[in-house]
Backbone as CSV, one residue per row, in Angstrom:
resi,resn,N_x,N_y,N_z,CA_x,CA_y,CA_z,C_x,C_y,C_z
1,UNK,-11.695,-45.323,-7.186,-10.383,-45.672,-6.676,-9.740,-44.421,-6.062
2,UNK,-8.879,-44.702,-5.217,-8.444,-43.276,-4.614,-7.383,-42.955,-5.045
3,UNK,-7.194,-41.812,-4.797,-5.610,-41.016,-4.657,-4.197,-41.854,-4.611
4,UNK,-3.351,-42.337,-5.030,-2.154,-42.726,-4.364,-1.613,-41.633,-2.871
5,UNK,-1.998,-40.452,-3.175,-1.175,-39.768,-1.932,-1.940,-40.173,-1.000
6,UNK,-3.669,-40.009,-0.892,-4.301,-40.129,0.245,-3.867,-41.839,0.813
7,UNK,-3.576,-42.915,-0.345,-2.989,-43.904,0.189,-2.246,-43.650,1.441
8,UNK,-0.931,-42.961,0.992,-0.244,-42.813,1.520,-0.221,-42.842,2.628
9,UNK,-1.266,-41.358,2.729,-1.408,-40.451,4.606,-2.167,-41.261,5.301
10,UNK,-2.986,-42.349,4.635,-3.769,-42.895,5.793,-3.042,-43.730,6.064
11,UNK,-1.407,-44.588,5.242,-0.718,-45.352,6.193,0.127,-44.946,7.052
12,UNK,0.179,-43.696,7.353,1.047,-43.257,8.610,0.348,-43.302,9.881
13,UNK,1.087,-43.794,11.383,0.595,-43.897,11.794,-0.241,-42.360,12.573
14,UNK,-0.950,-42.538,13.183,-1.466,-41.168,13.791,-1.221,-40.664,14.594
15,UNK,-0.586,-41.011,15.349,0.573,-40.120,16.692,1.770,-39.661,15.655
16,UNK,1.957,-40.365,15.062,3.228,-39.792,14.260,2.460,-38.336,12.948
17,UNK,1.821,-38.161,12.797,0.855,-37.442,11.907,0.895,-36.045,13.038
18,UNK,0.205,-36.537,14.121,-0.257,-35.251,15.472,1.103,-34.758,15.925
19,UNK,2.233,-35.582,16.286,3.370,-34.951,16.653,4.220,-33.742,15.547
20,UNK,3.888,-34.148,14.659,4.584,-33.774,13.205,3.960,-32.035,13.166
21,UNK,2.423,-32.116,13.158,1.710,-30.687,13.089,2.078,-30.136,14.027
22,UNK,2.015,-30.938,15.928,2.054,-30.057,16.755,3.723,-29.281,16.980
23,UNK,4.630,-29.960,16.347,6.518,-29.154,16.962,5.736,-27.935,15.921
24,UNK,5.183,-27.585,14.237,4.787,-27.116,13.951,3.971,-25.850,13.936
25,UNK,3.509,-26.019,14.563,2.182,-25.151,15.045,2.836,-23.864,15.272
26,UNK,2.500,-22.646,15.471,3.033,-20.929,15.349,3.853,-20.917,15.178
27,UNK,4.635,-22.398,13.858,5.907,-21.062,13.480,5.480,-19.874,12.649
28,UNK,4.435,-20.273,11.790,4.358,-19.113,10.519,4.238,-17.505,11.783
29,UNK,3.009,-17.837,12.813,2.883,-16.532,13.642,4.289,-15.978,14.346
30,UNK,5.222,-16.766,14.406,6.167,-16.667,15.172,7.372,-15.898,14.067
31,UNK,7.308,-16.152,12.631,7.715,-15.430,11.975,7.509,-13.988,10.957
32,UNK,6.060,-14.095,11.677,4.845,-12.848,11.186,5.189,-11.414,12.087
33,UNK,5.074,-12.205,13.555,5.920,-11.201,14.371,7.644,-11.139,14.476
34,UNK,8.190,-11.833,14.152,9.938,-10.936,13.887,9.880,-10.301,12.261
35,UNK,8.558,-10.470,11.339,8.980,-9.086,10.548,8.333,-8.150,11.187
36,UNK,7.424,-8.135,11.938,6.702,-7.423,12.149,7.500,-6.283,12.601
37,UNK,8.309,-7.075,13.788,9.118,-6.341,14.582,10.478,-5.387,13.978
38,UNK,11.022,-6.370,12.593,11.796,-5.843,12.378,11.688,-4.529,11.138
39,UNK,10.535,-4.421,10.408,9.280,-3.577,10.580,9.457,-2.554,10.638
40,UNK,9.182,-2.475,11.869,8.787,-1.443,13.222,10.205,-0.757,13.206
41,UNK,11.131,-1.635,13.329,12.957,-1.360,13.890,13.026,-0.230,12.658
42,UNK,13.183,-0.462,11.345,13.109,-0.026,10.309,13.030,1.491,9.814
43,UNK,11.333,1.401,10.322,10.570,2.112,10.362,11.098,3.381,10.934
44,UNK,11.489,2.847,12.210,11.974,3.751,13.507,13.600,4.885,13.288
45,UNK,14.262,3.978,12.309,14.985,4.231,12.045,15.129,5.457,10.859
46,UNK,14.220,5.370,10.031,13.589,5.869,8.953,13.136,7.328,9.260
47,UNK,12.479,7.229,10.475,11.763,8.291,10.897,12.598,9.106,11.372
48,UNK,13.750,8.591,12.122,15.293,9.468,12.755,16.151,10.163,11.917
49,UNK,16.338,9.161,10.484,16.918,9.981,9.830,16.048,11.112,8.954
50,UNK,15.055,10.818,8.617,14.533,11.824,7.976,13.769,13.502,8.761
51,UNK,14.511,13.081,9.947,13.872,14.437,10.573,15.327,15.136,10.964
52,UNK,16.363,14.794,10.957,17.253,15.476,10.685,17.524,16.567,9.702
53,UNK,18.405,17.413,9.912,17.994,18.512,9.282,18.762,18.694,7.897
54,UNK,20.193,17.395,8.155,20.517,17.098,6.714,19.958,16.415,5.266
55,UNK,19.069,15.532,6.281,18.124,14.996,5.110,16.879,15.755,4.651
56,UNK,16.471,16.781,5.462,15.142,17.714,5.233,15.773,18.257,4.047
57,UNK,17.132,19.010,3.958,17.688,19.638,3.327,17.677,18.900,1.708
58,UNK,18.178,17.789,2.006,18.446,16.838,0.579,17.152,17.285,-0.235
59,UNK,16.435,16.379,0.828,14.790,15.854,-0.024,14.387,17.422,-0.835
60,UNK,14.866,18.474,-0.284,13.878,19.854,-0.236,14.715,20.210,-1.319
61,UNK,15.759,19.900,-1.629,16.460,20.734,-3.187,16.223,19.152,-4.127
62,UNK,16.178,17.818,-3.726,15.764,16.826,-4.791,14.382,17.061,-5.114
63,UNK,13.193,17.898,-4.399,11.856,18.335,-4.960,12.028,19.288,-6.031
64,UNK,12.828,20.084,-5.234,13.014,21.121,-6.038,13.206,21.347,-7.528
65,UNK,14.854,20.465,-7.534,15.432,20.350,-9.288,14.006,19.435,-9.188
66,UNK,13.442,18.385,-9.035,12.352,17.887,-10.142,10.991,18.655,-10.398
67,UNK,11.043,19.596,-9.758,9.509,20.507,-9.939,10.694,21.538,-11.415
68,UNK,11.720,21.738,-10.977,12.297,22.847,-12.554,12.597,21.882,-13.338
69,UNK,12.786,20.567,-13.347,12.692,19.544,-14.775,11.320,19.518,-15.480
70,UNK,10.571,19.776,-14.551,9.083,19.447,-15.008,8.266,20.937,-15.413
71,UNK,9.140,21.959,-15.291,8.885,23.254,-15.481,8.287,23.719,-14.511
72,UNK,8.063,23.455,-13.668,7.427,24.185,-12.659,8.509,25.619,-12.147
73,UNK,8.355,26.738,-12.060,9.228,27.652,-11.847,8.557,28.242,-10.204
74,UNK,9.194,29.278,-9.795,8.639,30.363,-8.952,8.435,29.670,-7.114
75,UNK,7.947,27.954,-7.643,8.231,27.267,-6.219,9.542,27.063,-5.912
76,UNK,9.543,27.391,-4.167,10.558,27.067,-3.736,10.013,26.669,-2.342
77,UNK,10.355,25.182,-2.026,10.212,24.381,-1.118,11.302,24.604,0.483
């Protein structure tokens, strides 16, 4: 005996089945590329601030105190 669901799908008709997949079809790709993109935006952004010379500065004394929490002495970054 079969499935109740497969019941189901085989009483729909089949243009109505094909229309349904095809409005469907590349959304998932279509939302693969706007993270992709936004990503990238991110990314880009990421890379701007961290080459500034205020944030070089941050990161280079936040290494720092954690290399003298961890005892590390004599480095200086």
């Amino acid at each position: 005996m079969s499935h109740p669901s497969t019941l189901v799908r085989r009483t729909r008709p089949r243009r109505l089945r094909r229309f349904r997949t095809r409005s469907e079809r590349g959304a998932a790709t279509a939302e693969y590329a706007v993270t992709i993109v936004a990503a990238c935006g991110l990314g880009g952004i990421l890379v701007a601030l961290l080459k500034s010379d205020v944030m070089m500065n941050a990161l280079k004394a936040l290494i720092n105190y954690a290399l003298k929490l961890a005892g590390v002495e004599g480095l200086e970054l």
